[in-house]
N, C-alpha and C positions, 0 to 999 in steps of 0.2 A: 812796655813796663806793665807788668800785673800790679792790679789791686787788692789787697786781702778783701776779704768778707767784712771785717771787723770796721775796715776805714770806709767803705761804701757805705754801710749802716752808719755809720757818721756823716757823711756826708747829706745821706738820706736826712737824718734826724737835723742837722743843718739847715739845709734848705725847708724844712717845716715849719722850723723857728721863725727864719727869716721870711716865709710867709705868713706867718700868724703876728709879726712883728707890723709888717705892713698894712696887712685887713686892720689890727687895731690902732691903728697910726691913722690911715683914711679912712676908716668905719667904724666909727665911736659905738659903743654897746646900746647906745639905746638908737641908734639909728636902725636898729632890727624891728621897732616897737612903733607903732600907731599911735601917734598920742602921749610918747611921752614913758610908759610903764616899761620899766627895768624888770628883768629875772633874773637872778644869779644861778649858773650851772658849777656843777665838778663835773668831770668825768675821768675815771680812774680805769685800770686794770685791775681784776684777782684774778687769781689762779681761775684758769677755765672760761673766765668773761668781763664783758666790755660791761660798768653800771655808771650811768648819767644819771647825776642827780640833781636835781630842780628845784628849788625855794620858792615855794607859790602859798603863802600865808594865808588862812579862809578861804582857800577856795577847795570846793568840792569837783568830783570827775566827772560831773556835769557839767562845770564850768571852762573845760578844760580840751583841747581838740589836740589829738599828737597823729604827725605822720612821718612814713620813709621814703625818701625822692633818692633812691641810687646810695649814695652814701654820707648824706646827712639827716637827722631828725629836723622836724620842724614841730615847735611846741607854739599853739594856740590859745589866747581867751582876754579874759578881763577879768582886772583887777578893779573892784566896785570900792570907789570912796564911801568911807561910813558919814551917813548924815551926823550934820550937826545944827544945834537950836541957833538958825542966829547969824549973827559974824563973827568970826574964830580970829585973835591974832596972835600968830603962829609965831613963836620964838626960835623953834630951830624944827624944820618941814625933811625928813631924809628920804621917809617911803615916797614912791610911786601908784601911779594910779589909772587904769586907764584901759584900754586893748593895746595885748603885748604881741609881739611874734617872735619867740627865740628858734637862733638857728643852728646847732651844733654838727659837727663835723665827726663822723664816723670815724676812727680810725680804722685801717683794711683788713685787721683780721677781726673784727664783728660780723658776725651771721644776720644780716636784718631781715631774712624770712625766717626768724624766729626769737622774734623781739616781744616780750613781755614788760608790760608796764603797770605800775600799783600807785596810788596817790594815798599816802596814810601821815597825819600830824603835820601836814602844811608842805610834804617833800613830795615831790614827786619822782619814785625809784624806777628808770629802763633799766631794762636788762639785757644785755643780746648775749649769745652765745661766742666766746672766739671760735675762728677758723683757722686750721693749719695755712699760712701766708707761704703758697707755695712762689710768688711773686719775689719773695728775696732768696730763695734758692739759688746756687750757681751749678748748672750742670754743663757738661761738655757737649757737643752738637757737631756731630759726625761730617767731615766735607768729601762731597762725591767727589 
């Protein structure tokens, strides 16, 4: 029984869910984090490239460490509590604070030997380049 192209890519996109269902099931978002400090990411597709974008409020790209292991980014730093005179009591506490480690997951047609990053107004913009995913191709394969 043949597969189309169309129900494989299904299938594929399936089992991604169903893995990202799980990681978030037994690996709670801030279990990435030191201490406690949250990041929220996007990461979307445009035309021509992969861009991850990162919520890191005050902080400057000094404070900031990003790297590529294969096919994940890994975003680094701390998130510095603002002093206060005193003892504070807090009505409703949402942000985070602390040393964060986010970990995001490439998808496969991202180029990450040519990943540019910018930190402008508290976001932090990657950018990778897509690559032709010659991995979901089907070609036929000659038998001797």
């Amino acid at each position: 029984m043949a597969i189309s192209e169309e129900a494989l890519q299904k299938l594929v996109f399936l089992r991604r869910e169903i893995d990202r269902i799980f990681r978030d099931f037994f690996h709670d978002e801030r279990s990435d984090a030191i201490g406690g400090a949250s990041v929220l990411a996007d990461v979307f597709e445009v035309e021509g490239e992969i861009i991850i974008e990162v919520e890191l409020p005050g902080l400057d790209k000094d404070g900031v460490q990003l790297a590529v292991l294969r096919d994940i980014v890994i975003i680094e730093g701390r998130k510095p509590r603002q002093p206060s005179d005193g003892f504070v009591n807090f009505h409703c506490m949402e942000r985070s604070f602390g040393d964060f480690r986010r970990i995001v997951e490439i998808p496969g047609t991202g180029d990450t030997r040519h990943i540019r990053a910018k930190l402008e107004n508290g976001i932090l913009r990657i950018r990778l380049p897509k690559i032709k995913d010659r991995r979901g191709q089907r070609r036929k394969v000659p038998i001797d």
